[in-house]
C-alpha positions as CSV (number, residue, x, y, z in Angstrom):
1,X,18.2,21.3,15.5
2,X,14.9,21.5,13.3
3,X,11.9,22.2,14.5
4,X,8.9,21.8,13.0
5,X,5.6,22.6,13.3
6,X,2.0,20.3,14.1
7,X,0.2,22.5,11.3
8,X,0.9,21.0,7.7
9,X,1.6,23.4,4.9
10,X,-0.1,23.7,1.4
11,X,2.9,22.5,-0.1
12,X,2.7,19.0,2.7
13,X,-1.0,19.0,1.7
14,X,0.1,18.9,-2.2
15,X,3.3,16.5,-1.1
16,X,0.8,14.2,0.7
17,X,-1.9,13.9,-2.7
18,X,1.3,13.2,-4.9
19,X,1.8,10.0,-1.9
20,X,-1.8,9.3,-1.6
21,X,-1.8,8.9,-5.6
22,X,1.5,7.2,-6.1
23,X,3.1,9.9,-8.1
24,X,5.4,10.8,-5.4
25,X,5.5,7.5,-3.3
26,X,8.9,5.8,-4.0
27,X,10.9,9.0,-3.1
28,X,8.6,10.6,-0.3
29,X,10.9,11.3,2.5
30,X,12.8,13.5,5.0
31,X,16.1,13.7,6.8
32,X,16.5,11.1,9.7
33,X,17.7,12.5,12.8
34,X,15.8,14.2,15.3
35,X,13.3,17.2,15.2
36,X,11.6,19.4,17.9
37,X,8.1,20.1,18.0
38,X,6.5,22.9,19.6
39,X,9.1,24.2,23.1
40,X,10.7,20.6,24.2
41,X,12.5,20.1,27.4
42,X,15.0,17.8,28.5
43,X,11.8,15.8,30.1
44,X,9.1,16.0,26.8
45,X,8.4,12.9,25.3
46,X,10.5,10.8,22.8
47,X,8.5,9.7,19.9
48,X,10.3,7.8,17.2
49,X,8.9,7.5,13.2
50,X,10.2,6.4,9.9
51,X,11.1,8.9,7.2
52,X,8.4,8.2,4.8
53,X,7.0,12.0,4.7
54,X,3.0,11.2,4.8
55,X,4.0,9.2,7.9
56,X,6.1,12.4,9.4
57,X,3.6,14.0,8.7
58,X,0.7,12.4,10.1
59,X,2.3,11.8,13.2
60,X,3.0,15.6,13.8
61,X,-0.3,16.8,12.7
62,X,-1.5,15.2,15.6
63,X,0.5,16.7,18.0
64,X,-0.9,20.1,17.9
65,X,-0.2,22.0,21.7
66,X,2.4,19.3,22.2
67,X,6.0,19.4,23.4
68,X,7.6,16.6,21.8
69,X,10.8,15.4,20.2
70,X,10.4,13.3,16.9
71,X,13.7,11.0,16.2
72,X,13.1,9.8,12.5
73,X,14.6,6.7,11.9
74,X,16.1,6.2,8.1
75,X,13.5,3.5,6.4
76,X,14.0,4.6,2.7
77,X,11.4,6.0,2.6
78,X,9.1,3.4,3.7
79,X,6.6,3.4,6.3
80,X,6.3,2.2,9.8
81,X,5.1,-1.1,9.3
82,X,6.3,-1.9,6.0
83,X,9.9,-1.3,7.1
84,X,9.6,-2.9,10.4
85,X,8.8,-6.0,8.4
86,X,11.7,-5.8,6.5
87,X,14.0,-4.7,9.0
88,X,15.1,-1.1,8.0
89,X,12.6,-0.3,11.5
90,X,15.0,-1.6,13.8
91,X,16.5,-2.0,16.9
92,X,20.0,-1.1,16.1
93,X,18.9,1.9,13.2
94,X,16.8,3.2,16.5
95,X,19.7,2.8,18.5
96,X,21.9,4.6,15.7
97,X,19.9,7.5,15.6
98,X,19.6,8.2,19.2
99,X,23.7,7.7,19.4
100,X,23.6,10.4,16.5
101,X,21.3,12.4,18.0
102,X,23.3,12.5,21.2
103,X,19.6,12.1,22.6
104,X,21.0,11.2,26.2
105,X,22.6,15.1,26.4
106,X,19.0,16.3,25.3
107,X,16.8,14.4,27.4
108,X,17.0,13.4,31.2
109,X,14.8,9.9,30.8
110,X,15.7,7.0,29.2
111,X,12.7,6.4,27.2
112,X,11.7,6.4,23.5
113,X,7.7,5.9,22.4
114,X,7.6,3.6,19.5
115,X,5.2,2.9,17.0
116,X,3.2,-0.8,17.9
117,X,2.6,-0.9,14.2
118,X,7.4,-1.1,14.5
119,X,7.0,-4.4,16.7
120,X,7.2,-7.0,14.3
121,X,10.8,-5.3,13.8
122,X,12.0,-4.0,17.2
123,X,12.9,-5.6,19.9
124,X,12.6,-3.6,23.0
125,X,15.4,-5.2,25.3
126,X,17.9,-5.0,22.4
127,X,17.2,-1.4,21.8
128,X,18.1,-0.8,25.5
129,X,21.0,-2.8,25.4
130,X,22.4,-1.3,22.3
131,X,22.0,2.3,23.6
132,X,20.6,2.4,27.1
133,X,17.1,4.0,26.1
134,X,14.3,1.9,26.6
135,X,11.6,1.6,24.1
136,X,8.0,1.4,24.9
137,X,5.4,1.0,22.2
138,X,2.6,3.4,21.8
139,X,-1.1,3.3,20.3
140,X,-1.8,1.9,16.6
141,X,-2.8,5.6,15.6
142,X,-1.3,8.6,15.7
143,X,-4.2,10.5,16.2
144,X,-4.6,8.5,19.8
145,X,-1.7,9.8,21.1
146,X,-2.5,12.7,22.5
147,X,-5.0,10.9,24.9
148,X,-1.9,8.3,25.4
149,X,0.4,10.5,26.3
150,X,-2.2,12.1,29.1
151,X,-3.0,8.3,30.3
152,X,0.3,6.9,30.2
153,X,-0.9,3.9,29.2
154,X,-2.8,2.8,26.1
155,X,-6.9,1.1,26.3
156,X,-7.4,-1.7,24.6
157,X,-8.9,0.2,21.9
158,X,-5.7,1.6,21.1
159,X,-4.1,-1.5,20.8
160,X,-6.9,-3.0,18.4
161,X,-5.9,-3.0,14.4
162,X,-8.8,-2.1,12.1
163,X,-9.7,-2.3,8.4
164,X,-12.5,-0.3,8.3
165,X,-14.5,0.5,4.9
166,X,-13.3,4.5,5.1
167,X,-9.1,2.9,5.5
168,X,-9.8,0.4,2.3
169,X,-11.3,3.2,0.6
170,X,-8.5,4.9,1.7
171,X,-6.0,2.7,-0.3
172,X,-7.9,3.0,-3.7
173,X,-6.8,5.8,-5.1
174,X,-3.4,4.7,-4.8
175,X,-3.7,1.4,-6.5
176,X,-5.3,2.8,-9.6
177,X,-3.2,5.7,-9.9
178,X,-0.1,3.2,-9.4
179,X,-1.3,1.2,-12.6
180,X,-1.0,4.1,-15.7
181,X,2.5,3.0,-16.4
182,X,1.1,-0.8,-16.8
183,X,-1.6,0.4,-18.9
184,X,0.5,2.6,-21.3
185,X,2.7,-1.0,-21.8
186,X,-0.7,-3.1,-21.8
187,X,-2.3,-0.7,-24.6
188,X,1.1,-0.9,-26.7
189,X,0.7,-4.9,-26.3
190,X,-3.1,-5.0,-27.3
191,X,-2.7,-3.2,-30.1
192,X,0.2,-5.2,-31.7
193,X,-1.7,-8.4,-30.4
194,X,-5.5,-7.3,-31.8
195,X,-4.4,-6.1,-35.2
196,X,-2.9,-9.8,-36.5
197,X,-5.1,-11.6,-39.0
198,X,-5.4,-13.8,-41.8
199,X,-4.6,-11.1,-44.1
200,X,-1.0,-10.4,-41.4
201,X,-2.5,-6.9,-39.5
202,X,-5.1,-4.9,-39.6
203,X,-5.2,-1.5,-38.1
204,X,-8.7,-1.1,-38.4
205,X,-9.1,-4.5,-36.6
206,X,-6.7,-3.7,-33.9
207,X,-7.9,-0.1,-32.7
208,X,-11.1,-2.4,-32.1
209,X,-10.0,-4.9,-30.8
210,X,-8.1,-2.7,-28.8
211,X,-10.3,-0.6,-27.2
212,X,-12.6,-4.0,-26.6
213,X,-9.5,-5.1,-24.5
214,X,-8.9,-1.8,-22.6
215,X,-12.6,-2.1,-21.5
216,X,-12.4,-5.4,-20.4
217,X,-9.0,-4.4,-18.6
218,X,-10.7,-1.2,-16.9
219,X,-13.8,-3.5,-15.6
220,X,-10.7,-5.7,-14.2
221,X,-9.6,-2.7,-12.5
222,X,-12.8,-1.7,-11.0
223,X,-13.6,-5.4,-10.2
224,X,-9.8,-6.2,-8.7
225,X,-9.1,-2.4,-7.0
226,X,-12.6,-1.2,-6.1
227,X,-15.2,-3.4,-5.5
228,X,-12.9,-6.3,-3.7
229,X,-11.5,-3.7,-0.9
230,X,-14.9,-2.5,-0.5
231,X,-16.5,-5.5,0.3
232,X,-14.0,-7.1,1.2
233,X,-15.2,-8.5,4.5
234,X,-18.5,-9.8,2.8
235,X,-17.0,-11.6,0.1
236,X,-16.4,-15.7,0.7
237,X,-13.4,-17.1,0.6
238,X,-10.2,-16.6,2.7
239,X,-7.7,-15.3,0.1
240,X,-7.5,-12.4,-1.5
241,X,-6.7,-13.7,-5.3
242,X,-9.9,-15.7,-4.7
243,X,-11.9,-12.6,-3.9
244,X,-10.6,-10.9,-6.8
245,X,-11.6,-14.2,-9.0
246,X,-15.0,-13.5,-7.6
247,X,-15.8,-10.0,-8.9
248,X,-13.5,-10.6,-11.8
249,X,-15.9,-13.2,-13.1
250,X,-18.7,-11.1,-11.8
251,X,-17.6,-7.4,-13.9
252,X,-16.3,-9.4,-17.4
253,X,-20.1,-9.7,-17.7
254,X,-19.6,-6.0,-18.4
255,X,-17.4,-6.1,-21.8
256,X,-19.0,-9.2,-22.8
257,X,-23.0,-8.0,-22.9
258,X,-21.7,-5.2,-24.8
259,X,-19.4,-6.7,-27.3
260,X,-21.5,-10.3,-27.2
261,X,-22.7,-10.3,-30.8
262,X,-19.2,-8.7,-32.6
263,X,-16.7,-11.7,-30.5
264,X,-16.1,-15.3,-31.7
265,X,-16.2,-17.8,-29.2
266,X,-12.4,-17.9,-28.2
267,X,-12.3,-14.3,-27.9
268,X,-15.6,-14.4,-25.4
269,X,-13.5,-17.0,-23.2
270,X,-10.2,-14.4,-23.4
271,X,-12.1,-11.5,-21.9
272,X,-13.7,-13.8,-19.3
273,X,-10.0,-14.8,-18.4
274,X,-8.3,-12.0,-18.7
275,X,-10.6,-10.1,-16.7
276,X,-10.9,-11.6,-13.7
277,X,-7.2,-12.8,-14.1
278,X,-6.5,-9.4,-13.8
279,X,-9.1,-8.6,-11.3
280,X,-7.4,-11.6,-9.1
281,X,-4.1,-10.1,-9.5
282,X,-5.2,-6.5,-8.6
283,X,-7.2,-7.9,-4.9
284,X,-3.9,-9.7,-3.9
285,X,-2.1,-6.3,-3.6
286,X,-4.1,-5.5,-0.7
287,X,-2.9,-8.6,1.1
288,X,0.4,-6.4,2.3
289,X,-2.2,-3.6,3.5
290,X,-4.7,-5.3,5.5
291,X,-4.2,-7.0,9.4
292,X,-6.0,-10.1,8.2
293,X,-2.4,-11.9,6.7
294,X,1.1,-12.6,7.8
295,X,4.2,-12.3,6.0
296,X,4.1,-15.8,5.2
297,X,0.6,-16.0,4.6
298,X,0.8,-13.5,2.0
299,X,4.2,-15.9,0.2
300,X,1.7,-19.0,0.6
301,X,-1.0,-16.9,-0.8
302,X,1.1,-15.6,-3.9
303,X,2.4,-19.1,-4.3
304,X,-1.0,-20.1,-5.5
305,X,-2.7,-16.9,-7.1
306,X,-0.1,-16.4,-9.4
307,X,0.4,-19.7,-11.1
308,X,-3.7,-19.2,-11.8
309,X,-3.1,-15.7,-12.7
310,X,-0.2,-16.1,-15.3
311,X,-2.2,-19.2,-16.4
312,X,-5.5,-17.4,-17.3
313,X,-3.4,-13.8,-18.6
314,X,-1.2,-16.5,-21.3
315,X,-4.6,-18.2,-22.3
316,X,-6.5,-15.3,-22.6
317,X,-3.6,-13.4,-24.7
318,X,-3.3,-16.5,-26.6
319,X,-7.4,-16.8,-27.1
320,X,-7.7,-13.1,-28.3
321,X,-5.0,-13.8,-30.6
322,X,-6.1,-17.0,-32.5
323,X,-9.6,-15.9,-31.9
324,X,-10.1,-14.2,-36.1
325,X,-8.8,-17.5,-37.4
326,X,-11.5,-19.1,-36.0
């Protein structure tokens, strides 16, 4: 059986930067089955966590001096909650693992601790009626379990979801560092796009152009993937895309001061559109990280945001382009 330790290696540290940045995200994961932790005996604790390394790993680091067993359930890859809502974190893949496991020769209770984040996706009775091991959800964070497994029970501090500003700061670096792949496309686009003109294309005119756009598309970033999460609970308005809107229209003051006197009139209007189009677009992302929506309050949300995010991206594309005719 593995065993594995609380203490994370250099190479976990460098596996969980290559998450936290996005490089390693979509394939960031372990073997499900179940792991022991520290000297486990047929009585230590059950705790069950998704596959998705950085959350494997950030449920073991807190264990330190612990006797546990870990059953990883198989997500893909995908975290607790995230999976949960789209029902890989389940009552029958629990109940799967623990039959694979052959967890009733290994333990003497009937008990597995699961995640509360995992309840939108497991349901408790089911779980024991599909395998005879009943589950009983633990604290939001890892990092309280310690005090929960002392208790027995979880406070009601446990059981509160936060957002604070250091956990939406958390989620930046991600959300940039998930975006070079766009930008790489976006550059290819803006370049083609800038350089047509009365006299057909100008390379000279599109490297400007260009790198006009690219500003215009950075401030977007900043505006949509920065600013919004940060002040996120100050900023009016309900919905994320609105928020985004917000400091969208709020940053393209940025490109347009410094590139007022060389842009025609339609081409002022396409980098007022296109940034906080863009800026809009980027906010709503963090409607899938945040405890303030549902699953389908983020479908109404998208519903709406997007048909005024494609519309202002086409006008704005279409603005820049006609913009050296006029």
């Amino acid at each position: 059986m593995p065993r594995v330790a609380a203490a994370l290696t250099l190479r976990d540290r460098i596996g969980t930067i290559g998450a936290r940045t996005g490089f390693t995200r979509n394939n960031y994961k372990i073997t499900p089955g179940l792991y022991c932790l520290g000297e486990p005996s047929a009585a230590s604790p059950v705790l069950v966590t998704a596959n998705y390394k950085l959350t494997f790993d950030a449920l073991r680091q807190e264990l330190a001096g612990i006797n546990a067993w870990i059953l990883v359930v198989d997500t893909r890859g995908i975290n607790v909650w995230c999976a949960a809502g789209k029902g890989t974190f389940s009552a029958e893949e629990i109940a799967y693992q623990i039959q694979k496991a052959h967890l009733d020769q290994v333990v003497k209770h009937r008990e597995v601790l699961l995640p509360q984040l995992s309840a939108n996706g497991v349901a408790a009775h089911e779980l024991q009626r599909l395998c005879g091991f009943r589950g009983r959800f633990g604290p939001i964070l890892a990092v309280d379990l310690p005090k929960f497994l002392q208790a027995g029970e979880a406070s009601e501090d446990m059981r509160t979801v936060t957002f604070t500003l250091r956990e939406r700061a958390v989620l930046i670096p991600l959300e940039i560092c998930m975006l070079w792949k766009q930008l790489v496309l976006a550059v290819v686009i803006f370049f083609a796009l800038s350089g047509i003109s009365p006299d057909f294309f100008s390379p000279t005119m599109a490297g400007n152009r260009t790198i006009l756009l690219v500003f215009a598309t950075m401030s977007a970033i900043l505006a949509g993937a920065v600013i919004t999460p940060l002040l996120l609970p100050w900023l009016p308005f309900r919905q994320f895309w609105l928020k985004g809107i917000m400091t969208g229209v709020l940053v393209s003051l940025l490109p347009l001061l410094v590139y007022w006197q060389s842009m025609s009139s339609l081409e002022k209007i396409a980098v007022f559109l296109w940034t906080s189009g863009c800026s809009s677009y980027l906010a709503m992302n963090f409607t899938g990280s945040t405890p303030f929506t549902s699953l389908s309050g983020v479908a109404k949300e998208m519903r709406k945001g997007l048909a005024v995010q494609i519309g202002s991206g086409v006008l704005a594309l279409l603005f820049w382009v006609v913009g050296p005719f006029m």
